[in-house]
DSSP file (Angstrom, degrees, kcal/mol; ACC not computed):
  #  RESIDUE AA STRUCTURE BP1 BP2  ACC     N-H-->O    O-->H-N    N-H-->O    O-->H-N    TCO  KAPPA ALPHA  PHI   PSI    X-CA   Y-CA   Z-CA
    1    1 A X     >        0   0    0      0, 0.0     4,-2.9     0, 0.0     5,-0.2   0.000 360.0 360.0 360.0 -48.5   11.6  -14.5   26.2
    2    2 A X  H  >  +     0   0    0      2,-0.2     4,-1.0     1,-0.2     5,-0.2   0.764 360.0  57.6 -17.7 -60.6   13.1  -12.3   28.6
    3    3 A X  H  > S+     0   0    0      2,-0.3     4,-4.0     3,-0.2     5,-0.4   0.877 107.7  47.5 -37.3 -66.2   13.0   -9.3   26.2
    4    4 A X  H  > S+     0   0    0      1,-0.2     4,-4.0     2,-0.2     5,-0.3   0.995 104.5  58.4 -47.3 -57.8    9.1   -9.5   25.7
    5    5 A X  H  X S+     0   0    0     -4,-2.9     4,-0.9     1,-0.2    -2,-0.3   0.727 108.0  43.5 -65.2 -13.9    8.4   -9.8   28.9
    6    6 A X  H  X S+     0   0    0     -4,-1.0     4,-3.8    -5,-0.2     3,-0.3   0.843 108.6  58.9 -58.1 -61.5   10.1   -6.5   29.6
    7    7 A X  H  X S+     0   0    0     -4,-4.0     4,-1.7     1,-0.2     5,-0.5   0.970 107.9  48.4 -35.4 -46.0    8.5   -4.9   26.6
    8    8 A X  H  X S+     0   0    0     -4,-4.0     4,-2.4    -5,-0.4    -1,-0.2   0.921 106.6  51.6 -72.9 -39.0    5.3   -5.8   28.2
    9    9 A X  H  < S+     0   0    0     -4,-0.9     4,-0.3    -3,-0.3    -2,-0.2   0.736 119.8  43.0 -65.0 -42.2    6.2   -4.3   31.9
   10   10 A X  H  < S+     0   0    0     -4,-3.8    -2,-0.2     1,-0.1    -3,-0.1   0.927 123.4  34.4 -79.8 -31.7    7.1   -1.0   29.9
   11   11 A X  H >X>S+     0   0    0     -4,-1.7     3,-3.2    -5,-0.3     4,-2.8   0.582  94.9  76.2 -61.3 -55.1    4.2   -1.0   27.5
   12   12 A X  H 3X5S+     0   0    0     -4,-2.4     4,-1.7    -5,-0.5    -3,-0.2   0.804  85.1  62.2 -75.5 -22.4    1.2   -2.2   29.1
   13   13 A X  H 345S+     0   0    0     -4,-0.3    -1,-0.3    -5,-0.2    -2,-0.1   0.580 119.6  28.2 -34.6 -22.2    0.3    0.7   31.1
   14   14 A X  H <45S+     0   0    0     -3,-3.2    -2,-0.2     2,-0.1    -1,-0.1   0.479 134.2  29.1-133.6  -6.2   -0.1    2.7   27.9
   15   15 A X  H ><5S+     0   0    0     -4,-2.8     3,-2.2     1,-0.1     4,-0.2   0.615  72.8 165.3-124.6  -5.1   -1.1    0.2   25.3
   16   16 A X  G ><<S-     0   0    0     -4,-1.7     3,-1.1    -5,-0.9    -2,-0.1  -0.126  75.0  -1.9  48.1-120.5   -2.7   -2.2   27.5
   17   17 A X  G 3  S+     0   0    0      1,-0.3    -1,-0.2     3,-0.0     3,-0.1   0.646 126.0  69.4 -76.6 -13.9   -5.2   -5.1   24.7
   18   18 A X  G <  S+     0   0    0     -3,-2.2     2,-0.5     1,-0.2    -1,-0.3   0.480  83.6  87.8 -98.6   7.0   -3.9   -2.9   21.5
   19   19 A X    <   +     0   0    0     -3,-1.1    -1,-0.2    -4,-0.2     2,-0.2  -0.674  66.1 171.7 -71.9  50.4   -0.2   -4.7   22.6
   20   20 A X        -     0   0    0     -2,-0.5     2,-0.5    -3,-0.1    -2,-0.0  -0.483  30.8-125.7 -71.2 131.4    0.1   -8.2   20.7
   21   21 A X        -     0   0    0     -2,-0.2     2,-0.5     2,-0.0    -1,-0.1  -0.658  18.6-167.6 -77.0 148.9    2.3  -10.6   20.2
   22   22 A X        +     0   0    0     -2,-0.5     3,-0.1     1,-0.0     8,-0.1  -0.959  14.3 168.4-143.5 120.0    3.5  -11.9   16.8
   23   23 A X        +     0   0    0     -2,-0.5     3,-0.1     1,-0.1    -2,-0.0  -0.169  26.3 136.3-143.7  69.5    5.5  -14.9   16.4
   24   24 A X        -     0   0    0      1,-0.2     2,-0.5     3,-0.1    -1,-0.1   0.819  55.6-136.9 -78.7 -35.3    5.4  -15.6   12.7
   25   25 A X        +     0   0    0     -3,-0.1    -1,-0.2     2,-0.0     2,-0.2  -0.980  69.4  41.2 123.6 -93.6    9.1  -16.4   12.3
   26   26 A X  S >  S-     0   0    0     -2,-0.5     3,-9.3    -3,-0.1     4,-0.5  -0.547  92.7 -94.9-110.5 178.1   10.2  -14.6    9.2
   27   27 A X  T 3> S+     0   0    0      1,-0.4     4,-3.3     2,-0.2    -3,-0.1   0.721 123.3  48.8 -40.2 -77.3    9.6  -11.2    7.5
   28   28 A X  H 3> S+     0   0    0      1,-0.1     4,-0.7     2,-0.1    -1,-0.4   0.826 117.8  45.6 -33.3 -27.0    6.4  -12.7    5.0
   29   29 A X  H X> S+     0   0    0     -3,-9.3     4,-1.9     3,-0.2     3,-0.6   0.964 109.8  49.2 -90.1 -45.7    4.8  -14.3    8.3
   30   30 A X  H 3> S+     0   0    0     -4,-0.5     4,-0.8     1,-0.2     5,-0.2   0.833 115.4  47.3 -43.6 -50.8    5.3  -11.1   10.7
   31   31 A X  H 3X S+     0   0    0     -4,-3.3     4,-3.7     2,-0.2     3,-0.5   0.940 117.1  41.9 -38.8 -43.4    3.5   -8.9    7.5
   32   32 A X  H XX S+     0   0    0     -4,-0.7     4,-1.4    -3,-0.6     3,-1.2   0.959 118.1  46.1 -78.5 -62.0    0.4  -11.6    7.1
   33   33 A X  H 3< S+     0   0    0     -4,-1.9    -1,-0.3     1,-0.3    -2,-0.2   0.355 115.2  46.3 -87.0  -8.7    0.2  -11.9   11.1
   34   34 A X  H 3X S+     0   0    0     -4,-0.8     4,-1.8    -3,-0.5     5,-0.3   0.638 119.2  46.4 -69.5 -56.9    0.3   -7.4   11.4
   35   35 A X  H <X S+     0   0    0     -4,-3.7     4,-2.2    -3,-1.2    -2,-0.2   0.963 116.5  39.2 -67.6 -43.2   -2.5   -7.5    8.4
   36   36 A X  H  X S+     0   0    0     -4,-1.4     4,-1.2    -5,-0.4    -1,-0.2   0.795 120.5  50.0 -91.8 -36.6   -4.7  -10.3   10.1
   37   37 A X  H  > S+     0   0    0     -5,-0.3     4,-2.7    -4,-0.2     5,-0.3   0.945 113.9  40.2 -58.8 -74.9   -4.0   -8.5   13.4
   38   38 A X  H  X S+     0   0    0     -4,-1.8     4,-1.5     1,-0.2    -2,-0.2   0.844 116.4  49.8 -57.8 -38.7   -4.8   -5.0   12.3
   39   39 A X  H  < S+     0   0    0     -4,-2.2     4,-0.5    -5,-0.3    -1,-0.2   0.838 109.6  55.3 -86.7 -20.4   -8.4   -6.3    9.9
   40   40 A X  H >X S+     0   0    0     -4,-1.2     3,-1.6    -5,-0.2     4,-1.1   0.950 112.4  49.5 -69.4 -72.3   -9.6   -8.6   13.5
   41   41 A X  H 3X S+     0   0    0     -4,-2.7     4,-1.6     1,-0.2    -2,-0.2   0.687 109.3  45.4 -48.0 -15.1   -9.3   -4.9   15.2
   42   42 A X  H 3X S+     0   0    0     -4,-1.5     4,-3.8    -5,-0.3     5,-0.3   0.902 110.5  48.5 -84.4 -20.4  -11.1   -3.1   13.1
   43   43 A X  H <> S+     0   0    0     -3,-1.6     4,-1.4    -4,-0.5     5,-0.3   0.996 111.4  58.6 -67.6 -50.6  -14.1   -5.4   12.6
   44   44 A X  H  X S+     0   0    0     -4,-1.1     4,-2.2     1,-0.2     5,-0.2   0.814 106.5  44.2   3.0 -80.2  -13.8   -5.3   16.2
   45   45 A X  H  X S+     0   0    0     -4,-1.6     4,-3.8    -5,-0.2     5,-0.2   0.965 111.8  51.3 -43.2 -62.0  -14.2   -1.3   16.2
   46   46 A X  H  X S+     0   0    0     -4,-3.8     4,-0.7     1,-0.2    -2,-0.2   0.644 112.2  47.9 -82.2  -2.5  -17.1   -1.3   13.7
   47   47 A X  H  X S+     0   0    0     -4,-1.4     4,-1.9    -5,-0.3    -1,-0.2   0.805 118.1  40.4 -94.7 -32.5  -19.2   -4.0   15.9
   48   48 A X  H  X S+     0   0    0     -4,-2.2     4,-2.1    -5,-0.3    -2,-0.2   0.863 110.9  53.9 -79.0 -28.8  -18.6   -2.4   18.6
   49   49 A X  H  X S+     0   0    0     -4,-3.8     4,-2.0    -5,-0.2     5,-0.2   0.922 117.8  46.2 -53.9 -40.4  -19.2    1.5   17.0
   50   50 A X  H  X S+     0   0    0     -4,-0.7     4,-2.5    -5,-0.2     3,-0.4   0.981 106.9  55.2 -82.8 -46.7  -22.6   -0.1   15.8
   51   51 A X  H  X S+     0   0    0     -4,-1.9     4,-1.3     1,-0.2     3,-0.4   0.783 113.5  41.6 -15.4 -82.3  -23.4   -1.7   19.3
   52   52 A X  H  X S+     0   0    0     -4,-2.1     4,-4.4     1,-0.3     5,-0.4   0.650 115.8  51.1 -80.1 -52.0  -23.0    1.7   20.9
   53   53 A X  H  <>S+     0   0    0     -4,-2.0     5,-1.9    -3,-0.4    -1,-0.3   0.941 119.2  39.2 -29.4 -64.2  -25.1    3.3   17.7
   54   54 A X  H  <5S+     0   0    0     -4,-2.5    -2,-0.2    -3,-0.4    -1,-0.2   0.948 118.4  45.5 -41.9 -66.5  -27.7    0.7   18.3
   55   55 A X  H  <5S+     0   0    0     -4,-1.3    -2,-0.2     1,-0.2    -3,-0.2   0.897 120.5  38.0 -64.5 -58.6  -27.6    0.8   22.4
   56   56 A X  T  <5S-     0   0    0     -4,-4.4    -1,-0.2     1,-0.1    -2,-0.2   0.484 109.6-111.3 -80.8  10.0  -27.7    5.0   22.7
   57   57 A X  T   5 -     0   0    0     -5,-0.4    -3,-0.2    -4,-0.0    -4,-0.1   0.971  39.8-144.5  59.4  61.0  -29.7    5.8   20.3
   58   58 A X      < -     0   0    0     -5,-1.9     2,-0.5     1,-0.1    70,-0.2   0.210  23.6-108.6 -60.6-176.4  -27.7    7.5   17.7
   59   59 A X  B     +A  127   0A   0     68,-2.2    68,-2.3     1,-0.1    -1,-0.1  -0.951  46.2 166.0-124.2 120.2  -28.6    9.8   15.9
   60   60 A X        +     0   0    0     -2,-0.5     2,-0.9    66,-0.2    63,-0.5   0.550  38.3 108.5-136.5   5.5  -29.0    8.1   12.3
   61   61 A X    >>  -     0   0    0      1,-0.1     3,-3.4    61,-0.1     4,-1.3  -0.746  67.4-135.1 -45.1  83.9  -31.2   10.9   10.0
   62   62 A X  H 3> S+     0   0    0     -2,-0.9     4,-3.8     1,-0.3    -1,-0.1   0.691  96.8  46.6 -28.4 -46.7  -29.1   12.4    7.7
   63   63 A X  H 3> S+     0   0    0      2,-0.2     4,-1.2     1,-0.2    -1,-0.3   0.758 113.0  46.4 -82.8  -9.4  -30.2   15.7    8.3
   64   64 A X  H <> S+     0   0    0     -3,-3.4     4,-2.1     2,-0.2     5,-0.4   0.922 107.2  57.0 -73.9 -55.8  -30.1   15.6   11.5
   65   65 A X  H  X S+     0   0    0     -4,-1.3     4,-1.2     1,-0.2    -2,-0.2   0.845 107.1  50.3 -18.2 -57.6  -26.8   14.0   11.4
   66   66 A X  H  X S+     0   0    0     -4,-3.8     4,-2.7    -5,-0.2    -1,-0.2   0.938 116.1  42.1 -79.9 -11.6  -25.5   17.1    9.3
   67   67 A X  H  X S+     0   0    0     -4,-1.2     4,-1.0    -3,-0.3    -2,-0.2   0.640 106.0  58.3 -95.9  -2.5  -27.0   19.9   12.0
   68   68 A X  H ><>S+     0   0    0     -4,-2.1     5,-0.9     2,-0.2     3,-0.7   0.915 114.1  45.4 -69.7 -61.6  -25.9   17.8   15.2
   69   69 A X  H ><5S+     0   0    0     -4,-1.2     3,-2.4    -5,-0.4    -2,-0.3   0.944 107.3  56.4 -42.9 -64.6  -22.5   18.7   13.0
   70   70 A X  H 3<5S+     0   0    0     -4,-2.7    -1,-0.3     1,-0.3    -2,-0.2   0.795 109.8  41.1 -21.5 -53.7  -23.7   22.1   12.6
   71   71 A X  T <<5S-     0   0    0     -4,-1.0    -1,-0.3    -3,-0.7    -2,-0.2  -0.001 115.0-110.5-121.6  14.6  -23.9   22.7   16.4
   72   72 A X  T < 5S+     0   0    0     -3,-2.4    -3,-0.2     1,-0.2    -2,-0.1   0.921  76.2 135.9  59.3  33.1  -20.3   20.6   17.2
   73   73 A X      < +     0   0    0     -5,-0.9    57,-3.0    57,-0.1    58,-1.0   0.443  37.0 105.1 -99.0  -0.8  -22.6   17.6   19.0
   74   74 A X  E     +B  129   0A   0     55,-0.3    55,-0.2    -6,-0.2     3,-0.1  -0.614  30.1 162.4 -48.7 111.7  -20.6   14.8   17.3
   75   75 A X  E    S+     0   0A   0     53,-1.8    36,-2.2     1,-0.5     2,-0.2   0.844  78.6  16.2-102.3 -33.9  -18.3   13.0   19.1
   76   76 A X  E     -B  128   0A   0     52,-2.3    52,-1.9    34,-0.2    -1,-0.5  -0.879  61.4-160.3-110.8 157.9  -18.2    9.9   16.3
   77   77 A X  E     -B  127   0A   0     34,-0.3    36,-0.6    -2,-0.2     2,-0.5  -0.985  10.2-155.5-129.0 144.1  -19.4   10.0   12.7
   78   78 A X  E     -Bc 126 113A   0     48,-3.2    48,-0.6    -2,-0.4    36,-0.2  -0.978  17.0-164.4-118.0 119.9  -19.8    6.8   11.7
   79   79 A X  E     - c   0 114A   0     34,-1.7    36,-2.8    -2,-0.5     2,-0.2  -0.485  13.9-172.0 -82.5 141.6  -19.5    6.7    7.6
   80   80 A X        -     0   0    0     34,-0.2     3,-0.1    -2,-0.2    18,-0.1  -0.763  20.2-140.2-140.7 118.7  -20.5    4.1    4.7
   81   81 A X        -     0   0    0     34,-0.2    36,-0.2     1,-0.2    43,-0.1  -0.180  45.9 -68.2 -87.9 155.7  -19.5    4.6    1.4
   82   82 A X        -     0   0    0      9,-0.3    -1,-0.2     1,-0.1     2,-0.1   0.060  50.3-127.6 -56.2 146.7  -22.5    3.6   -1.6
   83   83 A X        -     0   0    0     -3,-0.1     3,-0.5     4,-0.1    -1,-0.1  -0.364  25.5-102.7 -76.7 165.6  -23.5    0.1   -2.2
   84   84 A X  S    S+     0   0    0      1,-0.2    -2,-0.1    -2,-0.1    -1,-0.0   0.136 109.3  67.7 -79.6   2.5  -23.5   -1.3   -5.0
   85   85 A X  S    S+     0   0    0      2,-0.1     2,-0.4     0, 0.0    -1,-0.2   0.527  81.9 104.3 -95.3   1.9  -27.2   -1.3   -5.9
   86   86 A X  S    S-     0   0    0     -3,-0.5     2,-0.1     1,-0.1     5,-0.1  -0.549  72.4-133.2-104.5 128.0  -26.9    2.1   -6.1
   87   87 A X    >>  -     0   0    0     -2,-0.4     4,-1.6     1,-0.1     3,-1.2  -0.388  32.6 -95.5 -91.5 179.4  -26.7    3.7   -9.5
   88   88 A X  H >> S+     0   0    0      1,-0.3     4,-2.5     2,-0.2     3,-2.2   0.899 123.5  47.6 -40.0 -75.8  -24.0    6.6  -10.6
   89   89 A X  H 3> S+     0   0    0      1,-0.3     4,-2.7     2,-0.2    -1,-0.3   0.799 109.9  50.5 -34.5 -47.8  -26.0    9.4   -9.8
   90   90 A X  H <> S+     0   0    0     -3,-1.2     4,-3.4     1,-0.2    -1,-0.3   0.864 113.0  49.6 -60.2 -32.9  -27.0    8.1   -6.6
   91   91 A X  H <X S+     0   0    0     -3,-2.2     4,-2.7    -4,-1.6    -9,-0.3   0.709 100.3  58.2 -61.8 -32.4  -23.5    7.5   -5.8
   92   92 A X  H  X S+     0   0    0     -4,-2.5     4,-1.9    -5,-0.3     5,-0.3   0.915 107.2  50.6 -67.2 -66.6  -22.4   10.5   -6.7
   93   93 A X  H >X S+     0   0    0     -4,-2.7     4,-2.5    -5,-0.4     3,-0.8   0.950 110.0  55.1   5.4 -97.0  -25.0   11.8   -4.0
   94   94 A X  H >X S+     0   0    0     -4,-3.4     3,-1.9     1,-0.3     4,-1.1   0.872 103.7  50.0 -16.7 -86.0  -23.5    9.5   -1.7
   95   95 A X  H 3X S+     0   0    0     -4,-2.7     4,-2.0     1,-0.3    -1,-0.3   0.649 110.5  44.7 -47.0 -45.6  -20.5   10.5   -1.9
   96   96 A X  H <X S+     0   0    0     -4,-1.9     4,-1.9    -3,-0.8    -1,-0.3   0.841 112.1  55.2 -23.0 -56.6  -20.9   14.4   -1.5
   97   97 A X  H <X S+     0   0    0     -4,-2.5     4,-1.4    -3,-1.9     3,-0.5   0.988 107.9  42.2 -72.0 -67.0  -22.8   13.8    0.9
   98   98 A X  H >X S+     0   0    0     -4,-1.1     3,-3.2    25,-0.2     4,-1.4   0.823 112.9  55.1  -7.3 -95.5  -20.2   11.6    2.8
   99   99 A X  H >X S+     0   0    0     -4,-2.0     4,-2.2     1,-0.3     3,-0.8   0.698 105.1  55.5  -6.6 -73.8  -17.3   14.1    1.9
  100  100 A X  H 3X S+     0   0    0     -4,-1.9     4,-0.9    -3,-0.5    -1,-0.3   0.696 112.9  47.1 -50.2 -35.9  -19.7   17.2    3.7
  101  101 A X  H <X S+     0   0    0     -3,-3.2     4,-3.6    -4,-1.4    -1,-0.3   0.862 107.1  45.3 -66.1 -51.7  -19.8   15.0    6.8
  102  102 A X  H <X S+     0   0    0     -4,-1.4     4,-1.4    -3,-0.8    -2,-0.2   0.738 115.7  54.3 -84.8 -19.0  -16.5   13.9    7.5
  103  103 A X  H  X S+     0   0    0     -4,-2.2     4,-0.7    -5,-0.3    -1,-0.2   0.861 107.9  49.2 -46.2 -51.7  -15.4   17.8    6.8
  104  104 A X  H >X S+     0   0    0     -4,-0.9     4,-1.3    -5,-0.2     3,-1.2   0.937 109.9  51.2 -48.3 -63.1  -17.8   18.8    9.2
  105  105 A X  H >< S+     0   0    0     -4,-3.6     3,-1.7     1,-0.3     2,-0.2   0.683 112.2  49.5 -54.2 -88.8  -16.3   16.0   11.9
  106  106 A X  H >< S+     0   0    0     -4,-1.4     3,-1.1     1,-0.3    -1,-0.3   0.192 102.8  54.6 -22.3 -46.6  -12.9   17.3   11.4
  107  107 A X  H << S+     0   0    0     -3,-1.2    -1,-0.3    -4,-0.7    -2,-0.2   0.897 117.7  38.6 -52.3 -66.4  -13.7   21.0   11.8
  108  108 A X  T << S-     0   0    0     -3,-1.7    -1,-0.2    -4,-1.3    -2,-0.2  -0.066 118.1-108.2-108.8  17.3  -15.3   20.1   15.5
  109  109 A X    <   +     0   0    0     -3,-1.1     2,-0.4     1,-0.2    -3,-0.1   0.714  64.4 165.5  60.9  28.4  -12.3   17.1   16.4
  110  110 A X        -     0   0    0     -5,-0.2    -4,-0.3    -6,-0.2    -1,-0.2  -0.561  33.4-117.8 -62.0 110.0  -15.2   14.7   15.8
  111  111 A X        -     0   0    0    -36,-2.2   -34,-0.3    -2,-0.4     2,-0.1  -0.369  25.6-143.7 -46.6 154.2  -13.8   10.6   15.3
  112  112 A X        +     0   0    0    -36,-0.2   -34,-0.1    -7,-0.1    -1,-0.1  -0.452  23.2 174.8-179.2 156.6  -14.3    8.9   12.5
  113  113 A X  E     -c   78   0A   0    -36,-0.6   -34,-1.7    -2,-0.1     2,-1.3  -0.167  20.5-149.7-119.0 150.3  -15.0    5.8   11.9
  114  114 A X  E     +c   79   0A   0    -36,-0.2   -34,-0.2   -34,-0.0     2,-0.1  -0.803  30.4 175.4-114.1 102.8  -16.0    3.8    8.2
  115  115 A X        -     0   0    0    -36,-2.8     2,-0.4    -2,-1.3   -34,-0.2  -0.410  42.2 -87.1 -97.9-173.0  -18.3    0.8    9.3
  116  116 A X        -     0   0    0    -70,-0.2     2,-0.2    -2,-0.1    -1,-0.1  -0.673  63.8 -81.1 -98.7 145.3  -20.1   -1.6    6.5
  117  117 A X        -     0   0    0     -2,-0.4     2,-0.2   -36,-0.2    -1,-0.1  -0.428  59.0-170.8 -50.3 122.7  -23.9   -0.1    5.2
  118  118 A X        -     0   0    0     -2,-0.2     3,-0.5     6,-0.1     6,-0.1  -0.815  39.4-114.8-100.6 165.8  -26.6   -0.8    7.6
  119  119 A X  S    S+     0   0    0     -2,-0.2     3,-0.2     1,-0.2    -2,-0.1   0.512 118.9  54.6 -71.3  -0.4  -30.0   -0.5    7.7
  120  120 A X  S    S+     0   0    0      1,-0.2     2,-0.8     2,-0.1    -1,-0.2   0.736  95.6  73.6 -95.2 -31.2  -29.8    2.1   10.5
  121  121 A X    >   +     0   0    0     -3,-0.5     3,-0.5     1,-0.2    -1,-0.2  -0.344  57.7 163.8 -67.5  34.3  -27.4    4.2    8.0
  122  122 A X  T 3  S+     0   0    0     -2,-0.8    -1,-0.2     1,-0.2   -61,-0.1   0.924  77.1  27.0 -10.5 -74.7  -30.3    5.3    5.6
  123  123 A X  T 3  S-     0   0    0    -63,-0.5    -1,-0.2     2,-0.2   -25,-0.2   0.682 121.6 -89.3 -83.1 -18.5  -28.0    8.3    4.0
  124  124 A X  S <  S+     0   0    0      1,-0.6     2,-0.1    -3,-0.5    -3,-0.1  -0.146 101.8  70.5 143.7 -45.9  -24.4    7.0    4.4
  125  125 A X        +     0   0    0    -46,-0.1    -1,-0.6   -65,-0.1   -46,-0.2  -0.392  45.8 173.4-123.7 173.2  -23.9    8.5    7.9
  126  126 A X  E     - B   0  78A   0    -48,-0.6   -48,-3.2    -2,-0.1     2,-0.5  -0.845  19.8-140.3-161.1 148.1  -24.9    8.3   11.4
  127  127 A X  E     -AB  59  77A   0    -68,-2.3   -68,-2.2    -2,-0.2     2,-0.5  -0.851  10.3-150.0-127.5 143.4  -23.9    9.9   14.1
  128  128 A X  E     - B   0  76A   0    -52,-1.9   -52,-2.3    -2,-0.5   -53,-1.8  -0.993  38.4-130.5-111.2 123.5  -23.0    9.2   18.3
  129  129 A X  E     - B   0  74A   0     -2,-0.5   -55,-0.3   -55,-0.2   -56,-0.1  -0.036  15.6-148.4 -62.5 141.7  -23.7   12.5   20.3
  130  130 A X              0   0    0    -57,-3.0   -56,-0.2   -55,-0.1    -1,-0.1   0.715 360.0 360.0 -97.2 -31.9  -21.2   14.1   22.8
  131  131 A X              0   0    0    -58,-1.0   -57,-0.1    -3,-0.0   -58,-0.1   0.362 360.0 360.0-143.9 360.0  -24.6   15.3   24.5
């Protein structure tokens, strides 16, 4: 017990809430309690990525979305890969289109982040502005 609590006094200045303990016992529980850990924070991430989407007024027009890109005003791109109502062709779309985006973010050291299809997500993508 000793141990942690040092771990925590060296650590929590630089990992602060992303610092958990796990006390599954053996090797199988540590894995399932690391997965279960890791899948709460991301839903985490993408409710709160959409919050923020929602709350500022993202920018959620694809084509606006790629010239925002254009002119290096992306600070997240928030991505959804095709549904499933969606036939090949459309997917195929999709998916390009995606791809052309998350190229873009990279280029201009944009995050980003893969949330579940919303209605706010018309085209796949949406974007939160650095200005």
């Amino acid at each position: 017990m000793r141990a942690i609590q040092f771990l925590h006094e060296a650590l929590d200045h630089e990992f602060g809430d992303r610092l958990v303990d796990i006390d599954a016992g053996d090797l199988d529980g540590v894995s399932s309690a690391v997965v279960d850990q890791l899948a709460d924070r991301r839903a985490r991430l993408q409710v709160a990525i959409l919050e923020r989407l929602r709350d500022e007024g993202g920018i959620t027009d694809p084509t606006e979305v790629e010239r925002a890109l254009g002119d290096g005003r992306v600070e997240t791109l928030l991505v959804a890969g095709p549904t499933t109502s969606m036939d090949d062709d459309a997917r195929r779309e999709r998916l390009d289109a995606v791809g052309a985006a998350i190229s873009a973010a990279l280029t201009t050291s944009a995050n980003v982040v893969v949330v579940p299809q919303t209605a706010e997500m018309n085209g796949g993508v949406a974007a939160l502005a650095r200005w």
